[in-house]
N, C-alpha and C positions, 0 to 999 in steps of 0.2 A: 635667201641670203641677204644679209641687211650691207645696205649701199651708202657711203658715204655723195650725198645729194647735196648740188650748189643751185640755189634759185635766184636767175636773177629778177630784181624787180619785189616791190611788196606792194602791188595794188592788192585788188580783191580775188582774182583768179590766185593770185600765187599765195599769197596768205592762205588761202582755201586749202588748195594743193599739198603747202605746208603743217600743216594740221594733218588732213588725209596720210602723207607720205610718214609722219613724226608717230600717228598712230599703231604703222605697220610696223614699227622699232628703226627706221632708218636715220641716221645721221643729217640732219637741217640746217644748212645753213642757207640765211637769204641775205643779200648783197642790197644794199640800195643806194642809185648816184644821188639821193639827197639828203638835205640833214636830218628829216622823219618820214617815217613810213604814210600808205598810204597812197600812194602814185598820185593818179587822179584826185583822189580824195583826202588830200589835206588838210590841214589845218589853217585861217588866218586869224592871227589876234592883234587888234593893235587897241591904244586908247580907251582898254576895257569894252573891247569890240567882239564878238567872236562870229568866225565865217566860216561856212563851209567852201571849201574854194571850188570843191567840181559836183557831183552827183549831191542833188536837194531832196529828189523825192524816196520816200518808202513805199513801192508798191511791190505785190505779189508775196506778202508776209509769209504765203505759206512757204515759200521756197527758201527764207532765212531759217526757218521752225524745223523744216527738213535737215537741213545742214547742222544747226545744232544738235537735232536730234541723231544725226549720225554719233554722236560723243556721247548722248546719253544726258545731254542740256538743254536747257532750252534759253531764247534770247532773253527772258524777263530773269535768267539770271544773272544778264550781264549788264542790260539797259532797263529802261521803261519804253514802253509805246504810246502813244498820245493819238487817237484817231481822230485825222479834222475836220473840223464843221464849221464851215464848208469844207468841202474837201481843198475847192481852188474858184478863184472866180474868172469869166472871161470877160472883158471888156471890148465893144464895138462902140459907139459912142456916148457922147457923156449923156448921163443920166441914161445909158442903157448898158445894162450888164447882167451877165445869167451866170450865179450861184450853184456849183452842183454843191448838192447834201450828200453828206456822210450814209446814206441809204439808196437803193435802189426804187423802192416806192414812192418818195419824194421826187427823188430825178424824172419817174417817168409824169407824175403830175407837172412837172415843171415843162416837161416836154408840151403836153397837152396844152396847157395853157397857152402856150406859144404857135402850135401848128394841132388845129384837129384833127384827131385822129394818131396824131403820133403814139398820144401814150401807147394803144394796141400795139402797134408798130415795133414799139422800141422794146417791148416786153420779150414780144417776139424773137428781135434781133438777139436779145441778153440772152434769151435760151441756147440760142444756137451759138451765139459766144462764147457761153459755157460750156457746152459742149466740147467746143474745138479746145476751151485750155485745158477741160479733163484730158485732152490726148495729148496737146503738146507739151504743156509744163510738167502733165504727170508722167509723159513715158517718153515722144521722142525726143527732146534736149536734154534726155538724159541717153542720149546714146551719140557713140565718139565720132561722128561724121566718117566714118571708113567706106560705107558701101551702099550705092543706092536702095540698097533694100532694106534698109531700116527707115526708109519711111513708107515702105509699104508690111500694112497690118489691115486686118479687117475693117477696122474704126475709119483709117484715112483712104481707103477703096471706096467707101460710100461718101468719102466728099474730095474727090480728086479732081470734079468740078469748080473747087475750093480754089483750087490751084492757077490756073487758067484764067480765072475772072481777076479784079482787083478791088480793096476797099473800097476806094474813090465811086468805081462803077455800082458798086451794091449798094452803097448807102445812098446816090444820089437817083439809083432804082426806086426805094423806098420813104424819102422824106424831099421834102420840098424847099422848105427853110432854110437859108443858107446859112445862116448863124449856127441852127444844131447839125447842119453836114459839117462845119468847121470843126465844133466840138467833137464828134466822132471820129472826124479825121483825124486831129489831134493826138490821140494815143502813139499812133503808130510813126511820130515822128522821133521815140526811143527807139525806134526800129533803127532809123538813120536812113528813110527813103520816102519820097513823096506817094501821098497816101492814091494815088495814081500808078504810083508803081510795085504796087506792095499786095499779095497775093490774099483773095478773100478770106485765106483760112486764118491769117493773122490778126479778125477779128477779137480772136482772144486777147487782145490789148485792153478792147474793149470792154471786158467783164473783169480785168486786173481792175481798168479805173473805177466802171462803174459797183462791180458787185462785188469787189475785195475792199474797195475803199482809200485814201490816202493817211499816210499816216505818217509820223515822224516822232525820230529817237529823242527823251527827254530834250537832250543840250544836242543835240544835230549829229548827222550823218555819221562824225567823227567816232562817234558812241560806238558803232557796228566797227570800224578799224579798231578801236581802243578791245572792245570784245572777242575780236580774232585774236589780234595780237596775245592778248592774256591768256586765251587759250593753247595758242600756238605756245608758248613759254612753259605752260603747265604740260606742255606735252614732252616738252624737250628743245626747240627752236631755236636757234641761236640769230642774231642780228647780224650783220655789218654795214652802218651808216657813212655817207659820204666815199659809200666803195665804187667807185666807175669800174664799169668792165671796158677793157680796150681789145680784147680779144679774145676769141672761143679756140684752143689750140684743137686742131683734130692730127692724132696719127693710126695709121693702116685704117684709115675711113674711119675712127671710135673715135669719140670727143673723150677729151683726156684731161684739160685741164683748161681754167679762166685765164685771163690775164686781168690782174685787181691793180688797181695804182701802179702799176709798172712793174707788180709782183705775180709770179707763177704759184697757183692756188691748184693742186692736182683733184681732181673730182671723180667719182664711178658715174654720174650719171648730172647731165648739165638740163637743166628745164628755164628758160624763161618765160617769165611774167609781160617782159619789157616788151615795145613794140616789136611785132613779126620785122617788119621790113627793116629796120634798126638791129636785129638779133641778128638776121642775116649778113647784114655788113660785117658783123663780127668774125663772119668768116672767109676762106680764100672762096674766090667765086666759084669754083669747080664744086665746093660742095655746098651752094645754094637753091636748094628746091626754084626756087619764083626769079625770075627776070626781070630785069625795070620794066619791060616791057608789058611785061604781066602785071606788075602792080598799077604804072600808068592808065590799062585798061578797066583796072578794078573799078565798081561805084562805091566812093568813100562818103560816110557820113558828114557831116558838116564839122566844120571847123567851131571856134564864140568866138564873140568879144565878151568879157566878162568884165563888172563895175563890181568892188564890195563898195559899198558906202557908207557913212557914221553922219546921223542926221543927232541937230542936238532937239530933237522934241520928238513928242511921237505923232504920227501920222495918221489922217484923217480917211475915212472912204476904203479901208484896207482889208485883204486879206493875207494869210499866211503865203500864202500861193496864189500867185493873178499873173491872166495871160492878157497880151493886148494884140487883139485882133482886127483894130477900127484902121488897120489900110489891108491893100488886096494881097488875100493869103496866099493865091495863086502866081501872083508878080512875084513875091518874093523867092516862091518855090523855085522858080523859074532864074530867077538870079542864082542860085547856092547849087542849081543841077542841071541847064540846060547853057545858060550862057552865062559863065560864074564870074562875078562883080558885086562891088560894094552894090547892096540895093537901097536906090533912091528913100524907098517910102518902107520901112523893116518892122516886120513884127518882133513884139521884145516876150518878154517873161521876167517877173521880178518876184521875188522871194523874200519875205518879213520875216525872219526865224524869229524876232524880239518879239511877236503878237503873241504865239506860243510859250517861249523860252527865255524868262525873263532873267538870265546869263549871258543873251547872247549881244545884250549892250548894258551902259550903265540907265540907272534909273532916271525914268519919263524920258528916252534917247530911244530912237531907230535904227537896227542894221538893218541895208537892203541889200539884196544881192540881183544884180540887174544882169540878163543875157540875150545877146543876138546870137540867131544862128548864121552862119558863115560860110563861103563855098571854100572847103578844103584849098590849099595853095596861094591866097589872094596875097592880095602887096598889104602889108600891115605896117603905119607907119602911127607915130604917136600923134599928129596933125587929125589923121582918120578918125583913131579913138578919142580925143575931144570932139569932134564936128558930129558923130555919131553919138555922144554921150550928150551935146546940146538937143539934139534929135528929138533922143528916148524921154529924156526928162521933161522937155515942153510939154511935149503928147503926156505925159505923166500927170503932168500940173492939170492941164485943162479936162483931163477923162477923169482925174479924181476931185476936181476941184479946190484943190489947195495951192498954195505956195509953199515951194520945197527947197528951190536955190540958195535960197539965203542961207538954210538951216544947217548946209552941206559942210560939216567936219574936213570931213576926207574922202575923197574918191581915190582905187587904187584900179587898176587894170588887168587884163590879163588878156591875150589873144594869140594868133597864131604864131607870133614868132617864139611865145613862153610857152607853149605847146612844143616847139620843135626845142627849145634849150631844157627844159626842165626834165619832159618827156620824151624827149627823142622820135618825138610823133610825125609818122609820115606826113606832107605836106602839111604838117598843124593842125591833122584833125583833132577833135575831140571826143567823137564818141566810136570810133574802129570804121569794119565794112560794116555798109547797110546792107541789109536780110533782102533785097531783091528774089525774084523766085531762081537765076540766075546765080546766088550770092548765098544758098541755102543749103545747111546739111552738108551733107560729103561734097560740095563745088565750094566749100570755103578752105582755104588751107589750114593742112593738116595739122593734128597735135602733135606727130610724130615723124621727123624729118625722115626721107628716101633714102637721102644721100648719107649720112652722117649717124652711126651705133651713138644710141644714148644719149641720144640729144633731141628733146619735145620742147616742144610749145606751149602756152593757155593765152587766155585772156582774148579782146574784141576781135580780134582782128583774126581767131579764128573758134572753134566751135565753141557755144552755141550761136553767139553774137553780144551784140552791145546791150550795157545795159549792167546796172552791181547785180539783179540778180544768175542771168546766165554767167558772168565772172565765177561766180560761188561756183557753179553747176561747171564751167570750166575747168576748174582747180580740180574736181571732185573725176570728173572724166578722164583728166590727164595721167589723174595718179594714179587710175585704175589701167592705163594703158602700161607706166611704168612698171606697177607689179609684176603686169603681165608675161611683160618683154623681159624685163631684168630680175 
């Protein structure tokens, strides 16, 4: 029977979901408290500037190719792809920084040259990385977290050793250098947990970066929301922008209807997109699955401070993608997960969409999109974000060796407290729960509420996890539990 469906939220999970649910012939409408779609992934333009506001990178192409091909499309009919070379670079100090290439046989000479013997090494490790994403991207995130035994299959019985061990511990098993344990380490902080705490098998981060490669939509990120959307339209979809939900009506335990601007919107079946622990307030507490108490004890990914910037020249010493690793990556780790505070000395990430996409400023001009990570909840005051903006950019000037202050247009900000207003984000995080072995599969909360007929979930903050691609694969899970149930 076809259901008249209210979604609220249009990040990438419910956009997904919307499509999926629109295919099956059912009624779509998606709700969203802003003026454009997108959640996370916005839009900003100012001064003939253009920014991605949240999610920069394109990895794991194949799992957007999948989802288009669920329609029978594929992405190059909605965007172009652009694969980069370099992919990203790391920066330890000046005049010392390591270029990964757009290939995996380059990367491993680069290895080589830096630590003997790694190349073998790391060839190694890629096999067995691959390995793990043939199983996890291709089959278990695609299963709805319901019951411990969908992660037992033949494939993950022979590596449940996997499980037990951690990144951190494998790869400092096998290389020596602490620059390329960083680099490795690195992938998995999409996960949203220290690569210390993060279970060996989630190596396959590592064959996302190294052996899928980085790449990015002609004019940015925006391109894949602009793609959904269109499709989601040509399916049947319908918008409503600037709709705040104020409350999830439930009667005899079934969710019945929204509350939109002070308006009663009746629905067959209520799914949000929007934060879990935010969806929940929308209802009387007796019919909320999770307790503060439970969320307080969740491990949440990190919070940003995000800069866009409009520089009037272009920038020397650059990549599209550059990560700055020259203070202790371990101190920081340590500030956003064990004892959470602004950290003293902070590893940043800055993003040139202009080197690539020369729309995303005016001509011989730089946008950058600069980010720290941040421990979920902290005190975010405008004082902070200048002292932490003087920070990033000193270290900026002397690792690239230019002069860059002068050149600064505009700086715009963004951090946890535009996290919790825009997004309604649990303590301000920014990227959901992190995939801890604790925080995995069926121990993440459900798609589909206990308490409450006709009323699910998607997106980070439950299965598969953070990240635009499991979002998609969220959206896709959800609607298939919808089907099922309604």
């Amino acid at each position: 029977m076809k259901k008249d469906i209210k979604i609220i939220g249009s990040g990438f999970s419910a956009l997904s979901a919307s499509c999926y649910l629109a295919k099956k012939g059912h009624k779509i409408t998606i709700y969203e408290k802003n003026a454009s779609i997108g959640g996370r992934a916005r839009q900003l333009k100012r001064d003939g500037f253009t920014f991605d506001m949240g999610p920069s990178w394109y990895w794991m192409p194949d799992v957007f190719e999948r989802f288009f091909a669920d329609f029978n499309k594929k992405p190059s009919d909605y965007y172009e792809l652009i694969k980069l070379d370099p992919a990203y670079r790391v920066y330890f100090d000046i005049d010392d920084f390591i270029s990964i290439a757009d290939n995996l046989p380059e990367i491993i000479e680069t290895f080589e040259k830096i630590e003997k013997g790694s190349g073998a090494i790391l060839q190694e490790f890629m096999i067995k990385a691959k390995s793990n994403y043939e199983i996890a991207i291709k089959n278990l995130v695609y299963r709805p977290g319901v019951s411990p035994l969908e992660l037992i299959t033949p494939e993950t019985a022979l590596k449940v050793g996997q499980f037990f061990s951690t990144i951190s511990r494998d790869i400092r098993k096998k290389f020596k250098n602490e620059r390329l344990i960083q680099i490795l380490e690195f992938p998995v902080l999409f996960l949203g947990a220290k690569a210390s705490d993060t279970p060996s098998f989630y190596s396959f981060m590592n064959f996302a970066d190294f052996g899928l490669g980085t790449w990015h939509p002609k004019t940015g990120m925006y391109d894949v929301v602009a793609a959904i959307e269109k499709l989601s339209l040509e399916l049947g979809v319908t918008y409503q922008l600037n709709a705040n939900i104020e409350k999830i009506i439930v009667e005899n335990n079934k969710a019945t209807a929204l509350v939109v601007n002070g308006k009663i919107v009746k629905a067959d079946v209520i799914l949000s997109g929007a934060d879990y622990h935010h969806t929940e307030s929308l209802l009387d507490e007796k019919y909320r699955m999770y307790s503060d108490k439970y969320w307080e004890s969740r491990v949440f990914a990190p919070s940003s401070l995000l800069f866009y910037v409009g520089f009037n020249k272009k920038l020397e010493n650059i990549s599209h993608h550059a990560l700055f690793f020259d203070v202790d990556f371990n101190q920081h780790a340590k500030d956003i997960y064990d004892k959470p505070r602004w950290p003293k000395e902070p590893l940043f990430y800055a993003n040139f969409p202009s080197v690539t996409d020369k729309t995303a400023a005016p001509k011989g001009m730089e946008s950058g999109f600069f980010l720290i990570p941040l421990a979920p909840g902290i005190m975010d005051t405008q004082e902070l974000r200048l002292a932490y903006f003087d920070k990033i950019i000193n270290r900026f000037e002397k690792l690239t060796q230019q002069e860059v202050k002068k050149n600064i247009i505009f700086k715009e900000s963004f951090c946890k407290n535009d996290f919790v207003r825009d997004y309604n984000s649990y303590k301000g995080n920014a990227y959901g729960m992190a995939n801890t072995l604790l925080q995995t599969a069926f121990l993440r909360p459900k798609l589909k509420s206990k308490k409450v007929t006709n009323l699910y979930f998607t997106g980070q903050l439950t299965v598969p996890g953070p990240g635009v691609p499991p979002a998609l694969i969220s959206g896709k899970l959800v609607s298939e539990l919808i089907e099922k149930y309604n």
